[in-house]
N, C-alpha and C positions, 0 to 999 in steps of 0.2 A: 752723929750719924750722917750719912754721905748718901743724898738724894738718887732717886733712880736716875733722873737725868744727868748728874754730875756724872753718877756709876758710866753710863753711855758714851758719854766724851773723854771719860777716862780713857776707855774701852778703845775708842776713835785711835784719839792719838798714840795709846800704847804706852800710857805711864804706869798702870798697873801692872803687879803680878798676881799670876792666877797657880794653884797647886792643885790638882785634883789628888783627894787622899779617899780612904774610902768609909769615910761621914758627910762628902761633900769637897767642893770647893773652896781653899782658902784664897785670900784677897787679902793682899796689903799694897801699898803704892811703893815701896823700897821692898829692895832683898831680903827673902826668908833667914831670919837669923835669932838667935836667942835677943830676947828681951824688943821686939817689933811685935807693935798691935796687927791682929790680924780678922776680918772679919767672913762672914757670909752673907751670901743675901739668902732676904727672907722671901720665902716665898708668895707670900701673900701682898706686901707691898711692893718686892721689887729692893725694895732699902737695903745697904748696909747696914749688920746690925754688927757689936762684937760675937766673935766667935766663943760658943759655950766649952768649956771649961772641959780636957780631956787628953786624950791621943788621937792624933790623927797619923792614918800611917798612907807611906808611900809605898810605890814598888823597890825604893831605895833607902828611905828612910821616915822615923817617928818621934813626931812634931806632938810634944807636950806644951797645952794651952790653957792658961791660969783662969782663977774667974774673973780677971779684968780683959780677958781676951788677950794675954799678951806672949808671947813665945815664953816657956821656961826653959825647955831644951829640947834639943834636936840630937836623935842620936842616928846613923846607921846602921842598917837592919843587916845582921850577922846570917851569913850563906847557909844551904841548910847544911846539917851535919855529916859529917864524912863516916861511914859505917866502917869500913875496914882504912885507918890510915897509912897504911905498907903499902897498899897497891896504887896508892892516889897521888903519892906529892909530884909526880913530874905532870900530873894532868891541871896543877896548882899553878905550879911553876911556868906552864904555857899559858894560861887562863890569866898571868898577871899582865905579862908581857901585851898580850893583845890588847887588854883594859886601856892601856898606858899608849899601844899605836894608837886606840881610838881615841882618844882623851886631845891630841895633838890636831886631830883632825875634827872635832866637836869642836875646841878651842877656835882652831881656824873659820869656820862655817860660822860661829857667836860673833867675830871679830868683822869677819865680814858683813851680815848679817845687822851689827850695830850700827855703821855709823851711815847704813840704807835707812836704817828706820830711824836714826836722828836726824836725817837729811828729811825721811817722812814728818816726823813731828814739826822743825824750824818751819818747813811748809805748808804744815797746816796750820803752826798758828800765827806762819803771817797773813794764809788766809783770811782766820779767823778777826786776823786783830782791822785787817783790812776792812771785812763787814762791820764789825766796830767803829771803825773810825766812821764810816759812810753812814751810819746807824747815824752817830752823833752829829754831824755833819747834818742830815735833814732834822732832826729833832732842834737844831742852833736857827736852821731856816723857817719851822713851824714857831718857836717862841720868836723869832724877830714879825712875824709875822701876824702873830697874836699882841704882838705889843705895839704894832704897826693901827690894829682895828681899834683898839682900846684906847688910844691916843687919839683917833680920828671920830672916836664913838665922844669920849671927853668933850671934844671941840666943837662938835654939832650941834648948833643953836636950838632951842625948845621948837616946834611944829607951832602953832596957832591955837590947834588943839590941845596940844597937851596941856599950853599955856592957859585959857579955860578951863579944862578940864583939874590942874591944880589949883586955879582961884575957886574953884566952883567947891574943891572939897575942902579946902580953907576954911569959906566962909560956912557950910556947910558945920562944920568943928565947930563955929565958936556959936553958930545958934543956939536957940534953947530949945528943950520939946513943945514948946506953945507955938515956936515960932516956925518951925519946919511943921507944925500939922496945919496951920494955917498955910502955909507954902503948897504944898501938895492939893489941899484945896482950891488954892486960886488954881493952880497947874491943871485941876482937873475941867471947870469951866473952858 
């Protein structure tokens, strides 16, 4: 299961895919394709959970999803039906054509469009790795420096007090109770 926070920097840098169908959005980090786990999030936490078990349909196609969450197949959703065939094939035959102009220029706009947002991602995560480094960098300067105190705490001679203060409870330890109630007595005089 993939944390909300991971969900978010996914999200960031753009390694996720997203499908909206109409059960909901699907979520995988690679290309929609048979046999890819795919999930949602849940509402309540936030979480990726797997995606439950069904059809999910697009405005182009339907995405059957097993109960491990994982694609079984994908089909495209067939146009609606033609009522009278005889009067329709040349308005078919213009409808492919255009498909096929747009598809070239979709292609072009995806092509372009990638390697902006690979250039986005390399960027953010040498940002990221950057903060990283400086992250560890001060954490290297906080333990030299904690081992700095502990070395010098080692080294520091007992006080006077303290040095009393441990003979006192020494001796203290090895009396008996006869001998520390009479102790307390002279102490109170």
């Amino acid at each position: 299961m993939i944390s909300n926070k991971l969900f978010k920097l996914a999200k960031l840098i753009k390694c996720i895919n997203e499908l909206n169908t109409n059960n909901g959005v699907l979520i995988s980090d690679v290309e929609f394709e048979v046999g890819v786990e795919v999930f949602i999030q849940d509402a309540e936490t936030g979480d990726l959970v797997p995606a439950p078990a069904g059809q999910y349909e697009t405005d182009t196609q339907i995405i059957t999803v097993n109960e491990q969450g994982i694609i079984d197949k994908i089909e495209e959703k067939e146009s609606a039906p033609i009522e009278n065939p005889e009067e329709t094939p040349a308005p078919e035959e213009e409808e492919k054509p255009a498909e096929e102009e747009e598809k070239p220029v979709e292609q072009a706009e995806e092509t372009e469009e990638q390697p902006a947002e690979e250039e986005d991602k390399d960027a953010k995560i040498a940002e990221l790795q950057g903060l990283l480094d400086a992250a560890n960098a001060k954490i290297a300067e906080l333990e030299a420096i904690i081992t700095d105190y502990k070395e010098k705490e080692q080294e520091t001679p007992e006080t006077i007090e303290e040095e009393d203060r441990k003979q006192h409870e020494q001796k203290y330890a090895t009396m008996t109770r006869s001998e520390r109630m009479l102790n307390a007595l002279k102490n109170r005089k």
